[in-house]
C-alpha positions in Angstrom: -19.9 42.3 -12.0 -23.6 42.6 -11.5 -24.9 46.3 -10.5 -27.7 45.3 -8.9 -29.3 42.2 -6.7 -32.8 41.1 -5.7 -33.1 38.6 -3.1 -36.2 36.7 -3.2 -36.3 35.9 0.3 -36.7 37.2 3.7 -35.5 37.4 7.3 -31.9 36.1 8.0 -30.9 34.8 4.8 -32.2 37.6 3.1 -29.8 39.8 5.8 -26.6 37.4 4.9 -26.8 38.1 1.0 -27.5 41.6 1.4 -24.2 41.4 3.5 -21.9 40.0 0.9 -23.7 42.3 -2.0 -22.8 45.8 0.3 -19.4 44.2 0.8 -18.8 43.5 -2.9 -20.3 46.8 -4.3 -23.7 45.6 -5.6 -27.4 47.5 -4.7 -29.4 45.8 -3.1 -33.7 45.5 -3.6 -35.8 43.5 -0.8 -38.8 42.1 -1.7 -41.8 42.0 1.4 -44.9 40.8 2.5 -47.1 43.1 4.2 -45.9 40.6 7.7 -42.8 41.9 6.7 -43.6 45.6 6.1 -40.8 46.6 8.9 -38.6 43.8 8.7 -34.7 44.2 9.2 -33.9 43.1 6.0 -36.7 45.4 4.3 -34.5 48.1 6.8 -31.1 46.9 5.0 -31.6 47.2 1.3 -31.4 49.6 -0.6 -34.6 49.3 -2.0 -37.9 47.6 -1.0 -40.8 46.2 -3.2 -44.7 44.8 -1.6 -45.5 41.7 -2.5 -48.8 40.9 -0.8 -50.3 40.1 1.9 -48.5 37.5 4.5 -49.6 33.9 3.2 -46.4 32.6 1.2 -48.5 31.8 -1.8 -50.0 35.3 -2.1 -46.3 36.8 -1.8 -42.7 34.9 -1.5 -44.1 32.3 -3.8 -45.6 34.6 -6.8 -42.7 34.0 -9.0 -43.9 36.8 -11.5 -44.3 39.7 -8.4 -40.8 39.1 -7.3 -39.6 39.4 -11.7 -41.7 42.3 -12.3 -40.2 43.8 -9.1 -36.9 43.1 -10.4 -37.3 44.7 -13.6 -39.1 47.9 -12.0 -36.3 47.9 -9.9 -33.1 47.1 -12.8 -32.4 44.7 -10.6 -29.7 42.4 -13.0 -29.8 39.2 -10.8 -31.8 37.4 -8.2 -30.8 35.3 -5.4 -33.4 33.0 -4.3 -31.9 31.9 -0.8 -33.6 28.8 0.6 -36.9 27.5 1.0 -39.9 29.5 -1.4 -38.7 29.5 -4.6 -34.9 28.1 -4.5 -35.2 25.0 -5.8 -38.3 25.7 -8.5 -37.2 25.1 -12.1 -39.8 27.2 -13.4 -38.6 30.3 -11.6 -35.3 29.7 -12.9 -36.3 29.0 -16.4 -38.1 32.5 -16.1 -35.5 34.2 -14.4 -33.4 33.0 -17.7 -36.6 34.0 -20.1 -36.3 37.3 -18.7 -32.7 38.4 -18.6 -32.3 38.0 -15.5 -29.0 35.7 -13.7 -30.0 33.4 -11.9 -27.7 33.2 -8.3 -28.0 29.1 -8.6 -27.9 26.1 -10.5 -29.2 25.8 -13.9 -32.7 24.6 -14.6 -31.9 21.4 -16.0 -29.9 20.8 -12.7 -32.9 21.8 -10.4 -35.3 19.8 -12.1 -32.9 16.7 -11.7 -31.8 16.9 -8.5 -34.4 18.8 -6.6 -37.4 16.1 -7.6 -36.5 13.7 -4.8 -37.5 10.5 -7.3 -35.4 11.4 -10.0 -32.6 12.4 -8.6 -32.4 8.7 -6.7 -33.0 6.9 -10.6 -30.1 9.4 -11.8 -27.7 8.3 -8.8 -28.2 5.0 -9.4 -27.9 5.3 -12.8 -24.2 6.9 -12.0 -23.2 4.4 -9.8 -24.2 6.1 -6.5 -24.7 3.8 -3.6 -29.3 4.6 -3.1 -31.5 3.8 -0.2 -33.8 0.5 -0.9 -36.8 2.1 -1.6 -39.7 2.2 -4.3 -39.3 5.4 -6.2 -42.8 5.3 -8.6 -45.9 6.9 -8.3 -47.9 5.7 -5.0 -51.7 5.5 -5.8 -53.1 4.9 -2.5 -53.0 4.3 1.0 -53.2 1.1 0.4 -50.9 0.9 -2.1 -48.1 2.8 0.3 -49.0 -0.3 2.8 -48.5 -2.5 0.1 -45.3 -1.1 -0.7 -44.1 -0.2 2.6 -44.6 -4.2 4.5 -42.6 -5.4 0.8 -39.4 -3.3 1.8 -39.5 -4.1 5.5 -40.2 -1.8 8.7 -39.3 0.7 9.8 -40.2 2.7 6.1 -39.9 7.0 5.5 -42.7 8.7 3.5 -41.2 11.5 1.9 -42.4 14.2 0.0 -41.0 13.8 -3.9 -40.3 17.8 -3.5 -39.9 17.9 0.1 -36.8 19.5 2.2 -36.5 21.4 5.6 -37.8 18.6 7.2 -41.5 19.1 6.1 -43.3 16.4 4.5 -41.9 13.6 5.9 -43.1 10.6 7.9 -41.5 7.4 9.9 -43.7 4.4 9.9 -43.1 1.7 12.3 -46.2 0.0 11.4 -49.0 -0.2 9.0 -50.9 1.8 11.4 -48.4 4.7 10.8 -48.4 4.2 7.1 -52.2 4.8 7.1 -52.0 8.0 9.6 -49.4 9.7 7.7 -49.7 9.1 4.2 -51.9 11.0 3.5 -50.4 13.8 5.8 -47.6 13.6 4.2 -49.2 14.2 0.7 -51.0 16.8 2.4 -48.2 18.6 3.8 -46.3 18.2 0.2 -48.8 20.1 -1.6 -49.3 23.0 0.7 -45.4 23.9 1.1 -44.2 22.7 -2.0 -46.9 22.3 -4.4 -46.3 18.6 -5.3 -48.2 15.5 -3.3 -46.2 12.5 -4.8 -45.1 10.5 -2.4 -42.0 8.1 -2.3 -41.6 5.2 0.2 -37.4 4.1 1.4 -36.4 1.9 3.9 -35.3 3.5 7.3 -32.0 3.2 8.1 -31.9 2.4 12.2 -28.5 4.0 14.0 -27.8 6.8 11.1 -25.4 10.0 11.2 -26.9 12.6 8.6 -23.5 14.0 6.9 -23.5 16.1 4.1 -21.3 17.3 1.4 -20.7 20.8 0.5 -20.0 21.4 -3.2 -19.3 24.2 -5.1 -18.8 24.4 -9.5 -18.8 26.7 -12.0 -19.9 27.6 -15.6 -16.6 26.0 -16.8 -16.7 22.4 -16.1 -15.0 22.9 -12.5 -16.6 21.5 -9.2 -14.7 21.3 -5.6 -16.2 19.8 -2.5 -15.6 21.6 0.8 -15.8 19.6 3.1 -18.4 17.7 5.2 -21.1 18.9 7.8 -22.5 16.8 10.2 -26.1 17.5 10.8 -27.3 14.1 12.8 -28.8 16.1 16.0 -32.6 16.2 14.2 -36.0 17.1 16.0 -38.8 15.7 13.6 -36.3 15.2 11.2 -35.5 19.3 11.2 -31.9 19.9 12.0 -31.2 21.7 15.3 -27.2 21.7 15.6 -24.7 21.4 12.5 -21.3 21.0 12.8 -17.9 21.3 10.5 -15.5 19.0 10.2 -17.9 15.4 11.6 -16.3 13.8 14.3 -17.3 10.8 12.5 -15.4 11.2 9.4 -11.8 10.3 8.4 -9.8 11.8 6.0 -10.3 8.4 3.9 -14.0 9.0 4.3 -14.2 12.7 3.2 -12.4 12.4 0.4 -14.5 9.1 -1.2 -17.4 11.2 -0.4 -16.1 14.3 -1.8 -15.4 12.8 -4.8 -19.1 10.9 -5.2 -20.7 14.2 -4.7 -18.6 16.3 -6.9 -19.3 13.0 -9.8 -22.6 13.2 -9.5 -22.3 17.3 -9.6 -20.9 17.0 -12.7 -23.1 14.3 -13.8 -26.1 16.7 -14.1 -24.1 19.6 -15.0 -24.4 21.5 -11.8 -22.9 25.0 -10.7 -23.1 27.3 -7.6 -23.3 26.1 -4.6 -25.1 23.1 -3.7 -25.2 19.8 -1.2 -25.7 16.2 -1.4 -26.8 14.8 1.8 -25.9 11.4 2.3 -27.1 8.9 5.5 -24.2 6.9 7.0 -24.5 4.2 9.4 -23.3 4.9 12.4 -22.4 1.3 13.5 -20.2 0.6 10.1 -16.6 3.0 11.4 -15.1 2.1 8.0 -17.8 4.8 6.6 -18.2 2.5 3.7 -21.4 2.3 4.1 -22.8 6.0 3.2 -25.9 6.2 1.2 -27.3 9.7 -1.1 -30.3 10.7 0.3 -31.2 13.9 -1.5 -29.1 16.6 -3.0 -30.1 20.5 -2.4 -29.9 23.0 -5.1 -29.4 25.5 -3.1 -27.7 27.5 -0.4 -28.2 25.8 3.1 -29.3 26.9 6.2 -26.4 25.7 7.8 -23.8 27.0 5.1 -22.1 29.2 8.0 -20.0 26.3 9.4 -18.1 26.0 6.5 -17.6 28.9 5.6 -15.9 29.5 9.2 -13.6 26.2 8.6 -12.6 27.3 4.9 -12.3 30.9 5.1 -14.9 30.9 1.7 -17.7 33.6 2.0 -20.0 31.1 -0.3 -22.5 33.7 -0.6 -19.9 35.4 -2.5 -18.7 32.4 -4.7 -22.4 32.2 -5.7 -22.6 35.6 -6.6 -19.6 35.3 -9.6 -20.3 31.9 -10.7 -23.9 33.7 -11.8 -21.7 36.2 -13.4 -19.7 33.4 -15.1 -16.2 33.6 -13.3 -14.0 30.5 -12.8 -13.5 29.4 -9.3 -10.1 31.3 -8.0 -9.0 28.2 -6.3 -8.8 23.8 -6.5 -9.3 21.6 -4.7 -5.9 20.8 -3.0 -6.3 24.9 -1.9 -9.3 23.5 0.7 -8.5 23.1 3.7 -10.1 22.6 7.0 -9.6 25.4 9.6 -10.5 24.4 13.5 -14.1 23.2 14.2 -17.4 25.2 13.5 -20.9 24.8 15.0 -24.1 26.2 14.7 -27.0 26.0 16.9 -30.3 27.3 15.5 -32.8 29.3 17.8 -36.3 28.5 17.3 -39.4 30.1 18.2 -41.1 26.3 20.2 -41.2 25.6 23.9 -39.1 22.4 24.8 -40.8 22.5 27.7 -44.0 22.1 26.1 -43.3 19.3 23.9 -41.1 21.7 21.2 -44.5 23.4 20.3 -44.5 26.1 17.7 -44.4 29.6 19.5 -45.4 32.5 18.1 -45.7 36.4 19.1 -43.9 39.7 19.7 -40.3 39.6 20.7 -40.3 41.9 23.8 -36.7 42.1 24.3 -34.3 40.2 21.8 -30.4 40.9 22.7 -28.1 38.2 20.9 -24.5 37.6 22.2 -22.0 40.2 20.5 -19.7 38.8 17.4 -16.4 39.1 17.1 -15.6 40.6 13.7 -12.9 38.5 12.7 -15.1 35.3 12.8 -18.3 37.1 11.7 -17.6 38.9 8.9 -21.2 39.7 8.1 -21.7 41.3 11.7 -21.8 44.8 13.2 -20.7 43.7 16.1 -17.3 43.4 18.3 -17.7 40.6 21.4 -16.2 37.3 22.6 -13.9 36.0 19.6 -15.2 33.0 17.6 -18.9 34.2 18.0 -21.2 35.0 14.8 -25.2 35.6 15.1 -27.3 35.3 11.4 -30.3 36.9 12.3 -32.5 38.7 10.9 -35.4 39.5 13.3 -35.3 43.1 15.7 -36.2 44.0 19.2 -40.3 44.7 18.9 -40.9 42.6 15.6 -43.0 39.8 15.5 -42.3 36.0 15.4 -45.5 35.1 12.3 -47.3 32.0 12.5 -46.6 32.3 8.5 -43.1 31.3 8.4 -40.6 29.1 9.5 -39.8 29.8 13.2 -36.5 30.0 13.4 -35.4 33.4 14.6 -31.4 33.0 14.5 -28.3 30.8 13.8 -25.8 30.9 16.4 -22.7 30.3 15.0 -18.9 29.7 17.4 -15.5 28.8 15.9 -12.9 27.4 17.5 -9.5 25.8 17.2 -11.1 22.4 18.9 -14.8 20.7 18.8 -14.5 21.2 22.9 -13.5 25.4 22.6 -16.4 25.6 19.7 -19.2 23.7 22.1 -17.6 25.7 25.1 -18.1 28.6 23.2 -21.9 27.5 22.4 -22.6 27.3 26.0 -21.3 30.3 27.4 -22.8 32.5 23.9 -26.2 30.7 24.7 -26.4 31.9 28.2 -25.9 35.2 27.1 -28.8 35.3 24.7 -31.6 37.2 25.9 -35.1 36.6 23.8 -38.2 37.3 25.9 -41.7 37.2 24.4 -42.3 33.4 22.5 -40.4 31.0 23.7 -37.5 29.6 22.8 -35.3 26.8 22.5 -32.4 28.3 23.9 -32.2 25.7 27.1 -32.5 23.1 24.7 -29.2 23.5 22.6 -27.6 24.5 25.7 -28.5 21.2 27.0 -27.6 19.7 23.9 -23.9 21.2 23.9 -23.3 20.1 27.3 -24.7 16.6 27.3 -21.9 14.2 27.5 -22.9 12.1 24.7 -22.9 14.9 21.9 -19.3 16.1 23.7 -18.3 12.4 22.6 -18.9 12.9 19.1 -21.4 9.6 19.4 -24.2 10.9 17.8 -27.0 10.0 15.4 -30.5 11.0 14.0 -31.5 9.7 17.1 -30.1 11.1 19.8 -33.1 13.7 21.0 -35.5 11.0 20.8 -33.2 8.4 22.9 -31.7 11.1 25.1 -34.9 12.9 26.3 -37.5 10.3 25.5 -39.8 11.6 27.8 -39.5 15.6 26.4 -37.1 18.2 27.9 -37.4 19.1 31.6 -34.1 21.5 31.4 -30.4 20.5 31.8 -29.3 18.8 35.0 -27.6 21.4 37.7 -24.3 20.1 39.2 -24.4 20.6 43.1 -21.4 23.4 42.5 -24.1 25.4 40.0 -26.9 25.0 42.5 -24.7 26.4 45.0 -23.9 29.4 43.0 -27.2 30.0 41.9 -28.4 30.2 45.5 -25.8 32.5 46.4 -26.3 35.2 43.7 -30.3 34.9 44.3 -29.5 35.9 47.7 -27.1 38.5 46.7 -30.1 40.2 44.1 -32.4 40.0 46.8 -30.1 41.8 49.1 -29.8 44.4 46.5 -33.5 44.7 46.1 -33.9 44.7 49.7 -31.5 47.5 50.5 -33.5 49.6 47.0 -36.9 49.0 48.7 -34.8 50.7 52.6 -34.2 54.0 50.3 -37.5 54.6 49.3 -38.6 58.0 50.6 -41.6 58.8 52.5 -41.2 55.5 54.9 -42.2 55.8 58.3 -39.5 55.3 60.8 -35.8 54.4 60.8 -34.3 53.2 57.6 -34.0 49.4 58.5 -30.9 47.5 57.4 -31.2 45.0 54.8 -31.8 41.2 55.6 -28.1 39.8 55.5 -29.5 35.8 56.2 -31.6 34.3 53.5 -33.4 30.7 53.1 -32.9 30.6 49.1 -35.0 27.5 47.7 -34.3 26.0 44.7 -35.2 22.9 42.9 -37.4 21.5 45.8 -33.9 22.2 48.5 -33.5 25.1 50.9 -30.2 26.4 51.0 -29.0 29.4 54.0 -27.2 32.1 51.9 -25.5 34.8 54.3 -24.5 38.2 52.3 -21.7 40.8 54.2 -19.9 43.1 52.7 -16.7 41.1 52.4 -18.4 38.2 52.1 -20.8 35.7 50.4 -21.5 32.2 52.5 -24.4 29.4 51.0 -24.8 26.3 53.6 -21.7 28.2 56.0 -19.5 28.0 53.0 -17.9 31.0 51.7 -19.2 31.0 47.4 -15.8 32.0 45.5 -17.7 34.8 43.3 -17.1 38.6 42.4 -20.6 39.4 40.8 -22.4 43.0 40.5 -26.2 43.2 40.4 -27.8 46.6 40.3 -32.4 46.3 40.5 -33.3 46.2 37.4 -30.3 44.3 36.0 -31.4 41.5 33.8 -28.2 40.0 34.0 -25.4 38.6 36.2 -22.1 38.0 35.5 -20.2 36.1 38.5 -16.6 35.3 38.2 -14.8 33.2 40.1 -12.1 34.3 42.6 -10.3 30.8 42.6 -9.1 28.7 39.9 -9.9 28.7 36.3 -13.7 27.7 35.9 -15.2 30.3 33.2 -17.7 33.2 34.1 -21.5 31.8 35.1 -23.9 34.2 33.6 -27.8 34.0 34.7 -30.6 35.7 33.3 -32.8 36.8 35.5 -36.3 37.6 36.0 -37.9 39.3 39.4 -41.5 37.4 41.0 -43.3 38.7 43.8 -41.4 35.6 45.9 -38.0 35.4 44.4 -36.4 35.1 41.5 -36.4 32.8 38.1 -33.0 32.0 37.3 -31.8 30.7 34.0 -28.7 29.2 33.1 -26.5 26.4 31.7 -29.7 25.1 30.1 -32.3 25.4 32.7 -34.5 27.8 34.2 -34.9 27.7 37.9 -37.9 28.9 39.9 -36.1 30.3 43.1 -38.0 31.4 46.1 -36.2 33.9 48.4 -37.3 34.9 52.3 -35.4 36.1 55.0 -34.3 34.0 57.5 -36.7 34.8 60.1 -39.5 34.5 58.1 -39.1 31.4 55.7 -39.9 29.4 58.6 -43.7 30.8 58.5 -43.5 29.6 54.9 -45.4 26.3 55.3 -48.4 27.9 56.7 -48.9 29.2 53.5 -51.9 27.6 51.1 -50.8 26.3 47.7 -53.3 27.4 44.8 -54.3 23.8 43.3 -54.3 24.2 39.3 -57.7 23.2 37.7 -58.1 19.9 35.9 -58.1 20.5 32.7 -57.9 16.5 31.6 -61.4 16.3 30.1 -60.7 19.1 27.8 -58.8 18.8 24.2 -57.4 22.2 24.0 -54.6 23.7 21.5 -51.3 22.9 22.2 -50.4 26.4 19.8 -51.8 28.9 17.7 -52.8 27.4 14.3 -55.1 26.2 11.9 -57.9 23.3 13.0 -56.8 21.4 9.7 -59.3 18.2 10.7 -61.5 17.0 13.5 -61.8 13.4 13.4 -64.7 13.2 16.1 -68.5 14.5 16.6 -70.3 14.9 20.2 -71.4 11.2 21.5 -68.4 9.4 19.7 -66.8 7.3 22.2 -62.7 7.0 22.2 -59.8 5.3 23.0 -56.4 6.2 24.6 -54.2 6.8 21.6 -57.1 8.0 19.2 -56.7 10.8 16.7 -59.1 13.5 17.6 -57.7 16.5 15.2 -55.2 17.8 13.5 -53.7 21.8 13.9 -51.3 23.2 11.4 -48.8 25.7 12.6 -45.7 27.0 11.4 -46.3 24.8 8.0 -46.3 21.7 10.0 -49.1 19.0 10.8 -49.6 17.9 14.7 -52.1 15.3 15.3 -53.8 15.4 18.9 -54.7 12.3 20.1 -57.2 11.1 23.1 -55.0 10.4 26.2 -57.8 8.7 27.7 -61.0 6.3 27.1 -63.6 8.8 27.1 -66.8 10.1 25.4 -66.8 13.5 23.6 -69.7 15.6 25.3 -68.9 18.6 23.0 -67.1 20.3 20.1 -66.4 23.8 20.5 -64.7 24.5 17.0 -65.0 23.5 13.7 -62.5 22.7 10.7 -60.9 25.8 9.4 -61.0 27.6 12.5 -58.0 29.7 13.6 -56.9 28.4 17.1 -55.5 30.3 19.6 -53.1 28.7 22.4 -55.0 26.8 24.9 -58.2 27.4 22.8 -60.9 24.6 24.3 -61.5 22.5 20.8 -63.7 19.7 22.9 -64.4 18.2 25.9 -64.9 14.9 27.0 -66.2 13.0 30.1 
C-alpha cells in the first residue's frame, strides 16, 4: 500500500481523504494557498506545503508546485479531489512522468470523457442514446445563433470543459444566445482554461440522475447505484439524494449497465459518474439521455456511500495501487435512503447572492459515528457533516462557496428528509450568510416530499426568490410563546442587577409578542405557559445568553422545535423550520403605547446601481449621458468564479459612473447612478 498521500485540493474534500488515508495507515501532506495558511485541512495532515498566493491559477492550479511538493515531501501518490486539477490530462500524464500514482482515471480516459464534445461523439459512437445538439467548433456569436434557432429553442451553451455548474447558459431566445455566449466562453477560459463552446437542445421537464461507477486496473467495472441530483440553482446542485424516487429497479439496472459500457469503452478505472438527463414526463425511464461523464470524485459521493456501505475514497485509494475490486456487482446493494444538502455561503434572501466574510460562530449539528465514519463526533444517529471550514476562518471570495455537506441516513426518504430538517435547525453559522433556510424550506416543501421533482423545481416553486418557509399557525403559536418565555428570562436577569434603586420589581408575566405582522398575548407563570388564553404544551429551558432553545412537547408525539435565537433592543429574531422571524416583544401594559412610535423610512436607493456582492467589475456596458431601458445590461461582477449581469430596472439616464472595469467591489458599493 502507498506510504504516503498528497491531496491536491483544499477545504472539505481535502478533510474527507485525509480521513480515509489516517484510517488506512497512509501520511498525509496538504498543499495551501497563503488564503489557506490556517485552514482545517492544513491543521489535519501531517504535513503542509505553500503554494502561493490565494488566486487558484497562482496556487491549486500550478500543476508543477503541487509535484515538486510531492517529491520534497516522498509523497508516493496524489489525490486530486474535485474541481482544480481533477479532471486535467496533463496533470495526470505528469503525475505518471513523475512516478507518482495517480488516485484517478487514466489519462487517456480523462482526455475522452472529461472534453464535453468528445465524450458526446464517443457515446454515440457506442451506441449511447446523446442530446440533439451540434458538437463542432462555434466561430461566433453569430454562428452560435445560427446554430442554436437550427436545433430549436429552448438551446444550453456549455462550456466543452465545463462542470460544477459554471460555464453554462440557457437561451430562450436569440437575445440570450447573444448575451451569454460570449459569457459563457468567458467563464470557460477563466475556471477551466478552455473557451470552446458547444450548443444542445434543452430538454423542458428533466430529472438530472446520475450513475455512480466504480472499475479497476483489471478489466472490472460495477455501478453503484443512482443519485438523483434534479433540485439545481443556476444549474449548481443544492440537494442530492440516494436511491431516486424516480427510478425503478428496471431503470437502474439499463442504466447501470450503459454507464458501466461506456466505462469500459474508454478504458476507465476509479471512481467516476456519467450523468445522464431523464425526462420526467416519460415514467417508463426509457427516455434517459448521457449528458456528461465526471472523471472524478463527486461532490455529492457521500450519499452512496451511506446506501452501500463503500467508503469510495478508499476504493480509489487501492485501485491506484492496482488491487481488484473485493466485491461484484450482485454484492451491491441499496441500504435505506441518503440525502445531502449542501450549505453555501449566498443569501436566498437576497436573490442567492454570493456571501463572503469571517465565520463568527460556526457550530454544525453533531454526527453519529456509525453513519459518519469520517466524523469526531457522537449526536443524533443518521447525521454526517463534510466540512472543512473552522469557527474564526474566513469564507474567500477565491473559491467555491460552499462551506459544508450535510449529510442524513435513514431507513425511509421521509426519516432521511425529517432528519434534514431537524439537523438544519440545529446548524448554527453566523457571519456570511447562508442558505440554511433555504434547504430547510426545500426539505419540507410538499412537492420535493412527493418525489415530483425536476431541474426545475426552484425556478417554478419560488419564482419570485425566497422569502423563507411558510409557518403553520401551531409554529407561530410556539414561537410566540418561547419569545415570551426568553423575554421573561431576560427580564427577571435585568431585576438582579445590583446597584438598582428601590425594590427589586417582579418580572412582567403578560406579554404582547408580534410576529409576522400579528400580535399574539403570551402569559408566563411558573406552572404555566398560555399564547392567545391557551395553555402552549412545551417544556423548554432558556438561560440569557442562550443561543438556542430546545422546546419539547408535553403531549403527543410531534418532534422537538429548536430556534436559534438572536437578542434586538425590541425583541427577538427567531429562526426556525426555514424562516427567520423578526419578533417584537413588550409588556402588556406598554405595547399599547407602541403605535405612537415613529417608523425610520429607508432611503431610496432606486436611482443608484450598486453591488449586489463583493466582486470583480468584470464590464460596464454604459458611460454618463447614455440613456436606458428597463431590462438593459449595465455591468457585469464576477464573484465566487461566477458571472452576474446587472440590468437597468428602469427607463432612465446614467448621470454618473463611479467605478471603472477591473475594480474590486465591495457589497453595496455605488457603481452609478441614474436619474
Amino acid at each position: 500500500m502507498f506510504k504516503k498521500i498528497l491531496v491536491a485540493n483544499r477545504g472539505e474534500i481535502a478533510c474527507r481523504v485525509f480521513r480515509t488515508a489516517k484510517k488506512m495507515g497512509i501520511k498525509t501532506v496538504a498543499v495551501y494557498s497563503d488564503a489557506d495558511a490556517r485552514a482545517p485541512h492544513v491543521l489535519m495532515a501531517d504535513e503542509s506545503v505553500r503554494l502561493g498566493p490565494a488566486p487558484a491559477a497562482e496556487s491549486y492550479l500550478k500543476a508543477d508546485l503541487i509535484l515538486l511538493a510531492a517529491k520534497e515531501t516522498g509523497a508516493d501518490c496524489i489525490h486530486p479531489g474535485y474541481g482544480f486539477l481533477s479532471e486535467r490530462e496533463s496533470f495526470a500524464k505528469a503525475c505518471a512522468e513523475a512516478g507518482i500514482a495517480f488516485v484517478g482515471p487514466p489519462p487517456n480516459a480523462i482526455a475522452a470523457m472529461g472534453d464535453k464534445i468528445e465524450s458526446k461523439k464517443l457515446a454515440k459512437e457506442a451506441g449511447v442514446n446523446v442530446v440533439p445538439g451540434y458538437l463542432g467548433e462555434i466561430a461566433d456569436t453569430d454562428e452560435a445563433v445560427k446554430i442554436a434557432g437550427d436545433i430549436g429553442y429552448p438551446v444550453m451553451m456549455k462550456a466543452s470543459a465545463g462542470g460544477g455548474g459554471k460555464g453554462m447558459r440557457l437561451a430562450w431566445s436569440e437575445q440570450d444566445v447573444r448575451e451569454g455566449f460570449e459569457a459563457t466562453k468567458r467563464e470557460g477560459l477563466a475556471s477551466f482554461g478552455d473557451d470552446r463552446v458547444f450548443i444542445e437542445k434543452f430538454i423542458e421537464s428533466p430529472r438530472h440522475i446520475e450513475i455512480q461507477v466504480l472499475g479497476d486496473q483489471h478489466g472490472n467495472v460495477v455501478y453503484l447505484n443512482e443519485r438523483e441530483c434534479s433540485v439545481q440553482r443556476r444549474h449548481q446542485k443544492v440537494v442530492e439524494e440516494a436511491p431516486s424516487p424516480f427510478v425503478t429497479p428496471k431503470m437502474r439496472k439499463a442504466m447501470g449497465e450503459q454507464a458501466v459500457a461506456l466505462a469500459k469503452a474508454v478504458g476507465y478505472y476509479s471512481a467516476g459518474t456519467v450523468e445522464l438527463i431523464v425526462s420526467g414526463a416519460d415514467t417508463t425511464g426509457e427516455s434517459f439521455y448521457f449528458l456528461e461523464m465526471n472523471t472524478r470524485l463527486q461532490v455529492e459521493h457521500p450519499v452512496t456511500e451511506e446506501i452501500t456501505g463503500l467508503d469510495l475514497v478508499e476504493q480509489m485509494i487501492r485501485v491506484a495501487h492496482g488491487e481488484k475490486l473485493g466485491f461484484g456487482q450482485k454484492d451491491v446493494k441499496i441500504n435505506g435512503w441518503a440525502i445531502e444538502n449542501r450549505v453555501y455561503a449566498e443569501d436566498p434572501y437576497r436573490g442567492f447572492l454570493p456571501s463572503i466574510g469571517r465565520l463568527v460562530r460556526y457550530n454544525p449539528p453533531a454526527a453519529d459515528k456509525r453513519q459518519a465514519p469520517f466524523g469526531d463526533d457522537e449526536g443524533a444517529p443518521g447525521v454526517r457533516v463534510d466540512d472543512g471550514v473552522y469557527e474564526g476562518g474566513e469564507v474567500s471570495m477565491f473559491y467555491d462557496p460552499m462551506i459544508a455537506k450535510l449529510i442524513t441516513h435513514g431507513k425511509t426518504r421521509e426519516e432521511a428528509i425529517d432528519k434534514q430538517v431537524a439537523a438544519l435547525d440545529q446548524f448554527e453559522i453566523v457571519g456570511p450568510g447562508t442558505n440554511l433556510d433555504f434547504v430547510s424550506a426545500l426539505m419540507q416543501h410538499p412537492r420535493f416530499r412527493s418525489g415530483n421533482i425536476t431541474t426545475g423545481f426552484i425556478a417554478e416553486e419560488y419564482p419570485d426568490g425566497f422569502h423563507g418557509a411558510p409557518a403553520s399557525e401551531e409554529t407561530v403559536r410556539a414561537l410566540a410563546g418561547i419569545a415570551g418565555f426568553a423575554a421573561t428570562a431576560e427580564a427577571d436577569r435585568a431585576r438582579r442587577v445590583d446597584g438598582q434603586l428601590g425594590d427589586r420589581l417582579h418580572p412582567p408575566a403578560e406579554w404582547v409578542v408580534r410576529i409576522d405582522g400579528k400580535d399574539h398575548n403570551v402569559t408566563v407563570s411558573p406552572d404555566a405557559l398560555r399564547v392567545d388564553g391557551t395553555d402552549l404544551p412545551l417544556a423548554l429551558e432558556y438561560t440569557p445568553g442562550d443561543r438556542v432553545i430546545v422546546a419539547e412537547p408535553t403531549e403527543g408525539e410531534a418532534p422537538a422545535l429548536t430556534v436559534k435565537l438572536v437578542k434586538t433592543r425590541t425583541g427577538f429574531t427567531l429562526n426556525a423550520l426555514g424562516a427567520s422571524h423578526k419578533v417584537r416583544v413588550l409588556p402588556a401594559r406598554a405595547a399599547s403605547y407602541a403605535q405612537h412610535l415613529l417608523e425610520k423610512v429607508p432611503p431610496d436607493l432606486s436611482k443608484f446601481l450598486i453591488a449586489p456582492m463583493p466582486g470583480l467589475l468584470v464590464r460596464l456596458d454604459v458611460k454618463a449621458g447614455d440613456k436606458v431601458e428597463a431590462g438593459q445590461p449595465l455591468a457585469v461582477v464576477e464573484a465566487m468564479k461566477m458571472e452576474n449581469i446587472l440590468r437597468a430596472e428602469k427607463s432612465a439616464v446614467v448621470k454618473s459612473v463611479s467605478a471603472e472595469a477591473g475594480a474590486s467591489l465591495q457589497v453595496d458599493q455605488v457603481i452609478l447612478e441614474l436619474e
